[in-house]
N, C-alpha and C positions, 0 to 999 in steps of 0.2 A: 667339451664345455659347450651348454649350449648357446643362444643366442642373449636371452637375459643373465646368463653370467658373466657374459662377459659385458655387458655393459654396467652390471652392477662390480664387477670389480675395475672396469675402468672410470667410474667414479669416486671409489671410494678414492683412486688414486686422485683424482679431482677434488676430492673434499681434503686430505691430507695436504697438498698441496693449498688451498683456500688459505687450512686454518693456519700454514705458516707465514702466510701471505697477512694475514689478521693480527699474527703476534706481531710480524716486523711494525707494521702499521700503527696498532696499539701503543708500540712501544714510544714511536715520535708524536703521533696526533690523535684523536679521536675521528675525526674527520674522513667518513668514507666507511668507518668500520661498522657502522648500522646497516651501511647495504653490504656486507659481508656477510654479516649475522644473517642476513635474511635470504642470502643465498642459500648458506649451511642450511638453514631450517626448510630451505626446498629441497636441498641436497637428501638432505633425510628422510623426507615425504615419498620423495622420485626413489629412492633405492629401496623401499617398502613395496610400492605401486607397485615396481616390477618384480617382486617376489609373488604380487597374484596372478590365478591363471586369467589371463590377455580376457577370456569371454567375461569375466564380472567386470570389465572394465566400463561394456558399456550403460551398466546400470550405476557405477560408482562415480568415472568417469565419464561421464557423457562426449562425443566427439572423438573419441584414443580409439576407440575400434577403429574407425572409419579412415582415419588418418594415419596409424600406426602408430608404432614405440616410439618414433621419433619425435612425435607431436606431445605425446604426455606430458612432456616438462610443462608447453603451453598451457594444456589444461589444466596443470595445475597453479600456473602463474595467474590463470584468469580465475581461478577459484579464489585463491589468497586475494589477489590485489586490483579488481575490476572494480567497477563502479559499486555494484553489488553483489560482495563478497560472497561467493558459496561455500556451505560448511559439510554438505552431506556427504562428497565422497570422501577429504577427508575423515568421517567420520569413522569408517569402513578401515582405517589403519592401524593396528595394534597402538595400544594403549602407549608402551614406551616410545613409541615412536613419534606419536602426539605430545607427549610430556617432553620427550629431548628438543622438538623440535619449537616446544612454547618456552624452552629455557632458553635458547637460542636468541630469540626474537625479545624477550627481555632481557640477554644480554647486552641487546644493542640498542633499548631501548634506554638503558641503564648513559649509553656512550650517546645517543641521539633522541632526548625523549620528546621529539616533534616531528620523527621521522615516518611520515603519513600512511605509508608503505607495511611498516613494519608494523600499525596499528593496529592497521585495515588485517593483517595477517594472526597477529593477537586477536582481535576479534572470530575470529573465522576459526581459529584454535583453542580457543575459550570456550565457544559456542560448541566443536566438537568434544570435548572434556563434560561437558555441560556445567560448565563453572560458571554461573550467572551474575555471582560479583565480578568473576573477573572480565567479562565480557560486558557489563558494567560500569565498568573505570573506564575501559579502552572506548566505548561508543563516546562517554563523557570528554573525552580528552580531544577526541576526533571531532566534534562538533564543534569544539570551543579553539580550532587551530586554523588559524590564517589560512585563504587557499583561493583557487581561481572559485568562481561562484560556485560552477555545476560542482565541484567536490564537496564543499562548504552546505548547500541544499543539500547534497546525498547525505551528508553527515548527520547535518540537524533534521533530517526528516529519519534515518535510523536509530538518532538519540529520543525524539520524539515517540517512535513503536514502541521504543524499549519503554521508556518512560509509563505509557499507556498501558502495554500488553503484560509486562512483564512484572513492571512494578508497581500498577495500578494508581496509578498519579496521573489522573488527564489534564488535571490542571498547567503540569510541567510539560505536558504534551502539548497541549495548547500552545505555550509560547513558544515551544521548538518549531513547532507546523510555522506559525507567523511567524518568524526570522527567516526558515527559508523560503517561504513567500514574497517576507520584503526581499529577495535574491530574484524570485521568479513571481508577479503577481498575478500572470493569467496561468500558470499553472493549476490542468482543471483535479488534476489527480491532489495536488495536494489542499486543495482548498476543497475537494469532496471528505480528506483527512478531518481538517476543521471542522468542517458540516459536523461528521459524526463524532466529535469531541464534543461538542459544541451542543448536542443532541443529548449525548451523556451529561453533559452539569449544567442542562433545562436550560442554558442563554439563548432564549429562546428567538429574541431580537437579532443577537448576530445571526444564529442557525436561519432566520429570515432571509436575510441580506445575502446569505452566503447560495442557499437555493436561487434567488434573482439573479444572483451573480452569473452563477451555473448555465441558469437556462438562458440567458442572455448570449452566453459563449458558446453555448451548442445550436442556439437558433443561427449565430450569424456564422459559428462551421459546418450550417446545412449537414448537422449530426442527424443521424438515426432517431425520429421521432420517441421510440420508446425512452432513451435517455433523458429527457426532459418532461417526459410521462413524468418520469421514475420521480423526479424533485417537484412538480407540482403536486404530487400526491404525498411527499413527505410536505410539502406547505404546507395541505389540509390535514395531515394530522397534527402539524404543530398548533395550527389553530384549533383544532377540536381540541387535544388531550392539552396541550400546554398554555394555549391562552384561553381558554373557555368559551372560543365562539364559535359555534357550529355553523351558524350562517356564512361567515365570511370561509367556513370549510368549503363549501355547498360549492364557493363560484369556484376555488381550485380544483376541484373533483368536475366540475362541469368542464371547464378550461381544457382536464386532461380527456374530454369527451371527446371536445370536439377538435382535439390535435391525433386522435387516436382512437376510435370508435371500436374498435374490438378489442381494447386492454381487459380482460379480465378483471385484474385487480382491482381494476375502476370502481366495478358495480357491485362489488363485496364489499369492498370502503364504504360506498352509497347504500348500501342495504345496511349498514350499521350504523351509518350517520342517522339514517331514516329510524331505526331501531330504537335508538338510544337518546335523541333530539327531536320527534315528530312534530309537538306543536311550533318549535322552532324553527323548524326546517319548512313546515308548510308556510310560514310567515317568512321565511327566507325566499321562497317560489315567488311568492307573491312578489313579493318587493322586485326579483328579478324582472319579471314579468312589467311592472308597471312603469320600470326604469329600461328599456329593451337597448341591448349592444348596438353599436354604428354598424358591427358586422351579420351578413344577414345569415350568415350559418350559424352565429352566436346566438343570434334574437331567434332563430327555429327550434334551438335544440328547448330554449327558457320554457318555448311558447309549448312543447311536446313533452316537457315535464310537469310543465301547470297542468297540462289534460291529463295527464299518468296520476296525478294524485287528486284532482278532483275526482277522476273516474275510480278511486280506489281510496275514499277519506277515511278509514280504519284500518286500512291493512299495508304499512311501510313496503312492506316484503312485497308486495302485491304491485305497487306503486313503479317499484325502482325494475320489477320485472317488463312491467306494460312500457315501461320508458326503454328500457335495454331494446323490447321487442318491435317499439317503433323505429329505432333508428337503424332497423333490413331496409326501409322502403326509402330510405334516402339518400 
C-alpha cells in the first residue's frame, strides 16, 4: 500500500467517525453541526486531492508541492475559507466530488444559515460547478451578515464584483462598493472600484471627487508618480467626453506634464484634445498663459505650449509635437 493510500484510507476512517459524531450531535442540538458539515465537505475535497499525481498539485494546488501531503489539508482550508476564497484548484476535482461536497455544506447551512464559513465554501463550490445563481445567493447572504468590518468589506466588495461583472447591475455595485467603504473610507483600491462604477453610469461629479480623492492619498503616500498620472488623465477625459469642456481638460493633461514629463499617454490624450477642440484649446493656451501658476515649473511648461502652438497655428499634431520636443531641454 502506498503512501496516499494509506492516508486516504485513514481518513475515510476519520470521515466515518465525523459523521457519527454529527448524527449523535444532530440528534440533541443543531449547534456545532455546520462546522462538521464543513469538515466532511474538506474531508471529501482532501481524499480527491490525494488520488492526483503530487506533480499537478502544484499548478491545482498552489503551495502542496513545496510543503508536502501534510500541508494540503491547509491549502485547501485557505482556498475554501480565506479572506479571498479560491475556486481554481478545486475546480480541477471530479465532478461528484464537487457536488457531494456542495451537498454537504448545505447541509449545514440548512442547521446554521449564518454560518460564515460554510458560505465563503459554497461560494468557492458554486463558483467551481460554475453555478452562478448559486454563487449568487451565497455572495448575497455573506454580504448582508453581521461580522468584524475587514470580513463585512471583503463580503460587500465580492457582492458588489458580482453584482457588476456578473450580473451587469452597477448600480447595485455602486452601493455595495460605498457600504464597504463606509467600513474603510481611505481605502484606495476600493474607491478606484467606485471611480470606475461611477465612469460607467456617466456620475460624472462623483467620478470627480473620487479621482481628487485618489490623487490626494497617493500625493501624501509619496506613491509612484505614474499613479496619479493615471487619475489626472482620467479627470481630463471626464471633462472632455463627459462634461464638454476641453479647456478645463487642457490643465489636467498639462498638470500630468509636469508631475510626469515622459508619460506617453500624456501626449496622445493632447494630440486629440488638440485634434478634436483646436479653436478651444488655443483659447484655453491663452487664457493659461495670461493667468500664469504661483509654480514656476507650471507657469514654464504654459509659457512652452503658447510658443508650440503659435509656432504651428494649423497643425494640432504639429503643436503638441514641438511642445513634447521642448520639454528634453528642461
Amino acid at each position: 500500500m502506498g503512501v496516499n493510500d494509506a492516508l486516504i484510507e485513514g481518513w475515510q476512517e476519520v470521515e466515518a467517525r465525523l459523521r457519527l459524531i454529527l448524527a449523535g450531535q444532530s440528534a440533541m442540538s443543531a449547534m456545532g453541526c455546520g462546522s462538521l458539515h464543513l469538515r466532511l465537505a474538506k474531508l471529501l475535497l482532501w481524499n480527491d486531492a490525494l488520488r492526483q499525481p503530487p506533480e499537478l498539485w502544484a499548478e491545482r494546488f498552489e503551495g502542496a508541492v513545496e510543503t508536502g501531503l501534510s500541508d494540503l489539508w491547509s491549502v485547501l482550508e485557505a482556498q475554501l475559507d480565506g479572506r479571498k476564497p479560491d475556486f481554481e484548484g478545486v475546480r480541477h476535482l471530479s465532478l461528484e466530488t464537487r457536488s457531494a461536497a456542495l451537498s454537504e455544506v448545505d447541509e449545514g447551512l440548512v442547521l446554521d444559515p449564518g454560518h460564515r464559513s460554510l458560505l465563503r465554501a459554497r461560494i468557492v463550490l458554486c463558483r467551481a460547478l460554475d453555478d452562478e445563481a448559486g454563487t449568487t445567493a451565497a455572495l448575497r447572504l455573506l454580504a448582508h451578515l453581521p461580522g468584524l468590518p475587514e470580513s463585512m468589506a471583503d463580503a460587500l466588495t465580492d457582492w458588489g464584483e458580482q453584482l457588476w461583472r456578473a450580473l451587469g447591475d452597477p448600480a447595485g455595485a455602486v452601493q455595495a462598493f460605498e457600504q464597504a467603504l463606509a467600513l474603510f473610507p481611505e481605502d484606495l483600491v476600493l474607491i478606484d472600484k467606485v471611480l470606475k462604477v461611477d465612469l460607467e453610469l456617466e456620475r460624472w461629479v462623483d467620478a470627480v471627487a473620487a479621482c481628487q480623492h485618489l490623487i490626494a492619498a497617493l500625493d501624501k503616500g509619496h506613491s509612484k508618480k505614474e499613479f496619479a498620472v493615471t487619475y489626472l488623465l482620467t479627470l481630463g477625459e471626464i471633462h472632455l467626453q463627459g462634461l464638454g469642456a476641453p479647456g478645463l481638460a487642457l490643465g489636467f493633461y498639462l498638470e500630468a506634464v509636469a508631475r510626469l514629463p515622459t508619460h506617453a499617454l500624456t501626449f496622445q490624450l493632447l494630440g486629440e484634445l488638440f485634434e478634436g477642440h483646436h479653436q478651444e484649446v488655443k483659447v484655453a493656451v491663452e487664457a493659461l498663459w495670461a493667468h500664469p501658476s504661483d509654480d514656476a515649473r507650471r507657469r514654464h511648461l504654459a509659457e512652452l505650449l503658447r510658443g508650440a502652438v503659435r509656432h504651428n497655428p494649423t497643425s494640432p499634431r504639429a503643436a503638441v509635437k514641438a511642445f513634447q520636443g521642448a520639454l528634453e531641454f528642461i
